[in-house]
N, C-alpha and C positions, 0 to 999 in steps of 0.2 A: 423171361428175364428182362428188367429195365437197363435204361441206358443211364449211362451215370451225366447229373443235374450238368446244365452248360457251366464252361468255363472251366472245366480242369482239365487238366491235358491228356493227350491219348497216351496210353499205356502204364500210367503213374501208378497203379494200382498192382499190374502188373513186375515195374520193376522194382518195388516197395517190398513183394513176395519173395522175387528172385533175390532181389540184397539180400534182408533177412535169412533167406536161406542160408545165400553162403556163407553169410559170416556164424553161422551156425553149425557149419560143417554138415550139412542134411542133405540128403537126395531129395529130389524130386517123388519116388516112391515113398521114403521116411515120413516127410510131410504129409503126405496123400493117407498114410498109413494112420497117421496119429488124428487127423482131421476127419476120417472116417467118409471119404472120397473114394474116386477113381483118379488114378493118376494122370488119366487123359484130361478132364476136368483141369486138376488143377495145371497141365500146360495150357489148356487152352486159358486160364484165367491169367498164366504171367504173359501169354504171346499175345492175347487178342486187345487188340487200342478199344478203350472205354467202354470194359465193362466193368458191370455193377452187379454183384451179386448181392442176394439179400442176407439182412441184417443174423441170420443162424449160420449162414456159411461163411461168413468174415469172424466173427467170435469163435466157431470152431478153429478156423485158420490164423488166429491169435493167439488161442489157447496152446494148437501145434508148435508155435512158433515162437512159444514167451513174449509174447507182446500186447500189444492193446488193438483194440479198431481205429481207434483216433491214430494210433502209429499208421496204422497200413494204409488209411485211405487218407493219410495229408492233412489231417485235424489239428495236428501240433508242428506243421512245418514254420509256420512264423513267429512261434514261442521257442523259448530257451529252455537248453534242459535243464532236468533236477527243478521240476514243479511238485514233484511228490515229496510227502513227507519221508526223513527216514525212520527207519525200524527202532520198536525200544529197544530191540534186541541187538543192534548193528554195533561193528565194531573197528575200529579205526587201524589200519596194518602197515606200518613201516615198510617197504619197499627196498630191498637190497639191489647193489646196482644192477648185475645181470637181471635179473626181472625190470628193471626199469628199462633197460634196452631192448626187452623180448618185447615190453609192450610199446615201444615206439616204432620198434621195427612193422614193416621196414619203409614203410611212406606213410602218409597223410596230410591234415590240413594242423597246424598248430600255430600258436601266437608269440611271435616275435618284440620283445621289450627291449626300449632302449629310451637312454637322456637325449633328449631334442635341444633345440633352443628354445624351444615351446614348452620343454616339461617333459614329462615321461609319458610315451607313447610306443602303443601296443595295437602292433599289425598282425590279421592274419596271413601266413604264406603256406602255400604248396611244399611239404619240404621229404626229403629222400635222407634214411642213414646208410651212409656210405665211410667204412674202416673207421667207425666208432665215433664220428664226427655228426653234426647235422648240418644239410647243404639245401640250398634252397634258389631257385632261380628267379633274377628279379629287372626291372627295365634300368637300363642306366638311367641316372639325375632322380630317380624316385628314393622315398625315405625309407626303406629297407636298403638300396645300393649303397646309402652314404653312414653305413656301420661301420663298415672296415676298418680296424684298427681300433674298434672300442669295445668296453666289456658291455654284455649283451646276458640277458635273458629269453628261455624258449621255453615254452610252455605247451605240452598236451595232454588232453585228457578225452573219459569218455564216460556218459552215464549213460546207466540201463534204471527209468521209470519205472517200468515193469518189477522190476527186481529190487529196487529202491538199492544200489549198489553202484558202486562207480572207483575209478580211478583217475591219477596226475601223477603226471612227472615234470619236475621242471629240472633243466641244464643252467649251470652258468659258465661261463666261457669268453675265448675274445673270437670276433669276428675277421675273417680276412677275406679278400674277393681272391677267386682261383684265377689265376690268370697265365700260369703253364698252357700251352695247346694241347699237349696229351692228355692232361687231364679234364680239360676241357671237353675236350672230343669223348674222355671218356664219361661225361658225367651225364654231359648232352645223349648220347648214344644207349645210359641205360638208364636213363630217366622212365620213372611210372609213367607219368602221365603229361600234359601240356599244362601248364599253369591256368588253373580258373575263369582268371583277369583275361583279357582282349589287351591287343599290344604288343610291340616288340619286348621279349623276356629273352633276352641271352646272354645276361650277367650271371655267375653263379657266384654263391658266399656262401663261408662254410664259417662254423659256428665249431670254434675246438673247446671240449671240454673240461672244466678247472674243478666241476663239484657237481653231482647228478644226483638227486631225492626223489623220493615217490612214496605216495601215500595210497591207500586202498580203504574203502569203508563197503564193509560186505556184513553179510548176515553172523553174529556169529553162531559157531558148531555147536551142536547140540551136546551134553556133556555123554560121552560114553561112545 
């Protein structure tokens, strides 16, 4: 077995598997199972830092996994998604609201619109749904803090290349900074994750909503 070329990080390959996975809903045996593996193999391929297996066991392990090689080993981590063509066959699906909240739920990364003095400008932030709202924590005096009190757009979305399918929701709404201490404390307390950025982040804004769409472009069903 080779060592994977210098310069890329230990384990990437690894947690590239693992994600996938789960956002797949798959065991570790399921995978192993469809890849035509030993399940021991593939832990040792998401635990063990820089390895590199060859070019038959990564395509098996894409094929397991609905994805490409270029996805699992960091080939398209500096491009944008949706480089693939879509389907002749694909079909464009209106989104009703409760689906448009299943699919935001209940955290990730999405982009924040708003009128500047500058112009219209569009940040990404870390953001959390919390009682049908979106909230997102940000550093006081930065241009996501100085919303509060104006209409706002939130945007997210996700594509699957492999599948050439994808979806978006965008919210529109007015922005307020939370500034109650209970719910501060509570927002703080069951926050996903720590904000991306470096820096003090313990403003939180919450984003209520006035009008929520979503759109789906998927394959369509075969007739019958």
């Amino acid at each position: 077995m080779k060592r994977s070329p210098s310069g890329s990080g230990p384990g990437d390959l690894g947690r590239r598997l693992v994600g996938r996975r789960v956002e797949l809903g798959l065991t570790r045996r399921q995978v192993a199972d469809r890849a035509g593996m030993a399940s021991g193999y593939l832990r040792y391929l998401e635990e063990t830092p820089a390895v590199a297996p060859g070019t038959g066991t990564l395509v098996r392990l894409a094929d397991a996994l609905h994805t490409s090689v270029t996805a699992l080993t960091g080939g398209d981590a500096d491009l944008p998604p949706g480089r693939s063509r879509a389907s002749r066959t694909a079909e464009l699906v209106e989104l009703d609201v409760e689906e448009c909240w299943r699919r935001l739920s209940t955290h990730g990364v999405g982009r924040l619109g708003v009128i500047t003095a500058e112009g219209v400008t569009i940040l990404p932030v870390n953001y959390t749904v919390v009682d049908g709202a979106i909230v997102f924590r940000t550093a006081p005096g930065s241009v996501p803090s100085q919303v509060a009190g104006k209409r706002v757009a939130f945007e997210a979305d996700h594509i699957d290349d492999v599948f050439r399918q994808g979806w978006s929701v965008l919210v529109r709404g007015r922005a307020r900074e939370v500034t109650r201490s209970d719910a501060v404390r509570r927002l703080t307390e069951g926050s996903y994750s720590e904000p991306w950025a470096d820096g003090r982040r313990d403003l939180w804004v919450r984003v209520d909503p006035v009008e929520i769409t979503g759109r789906l472009i998927r394959e369509r069903p075969a007739d019958g």
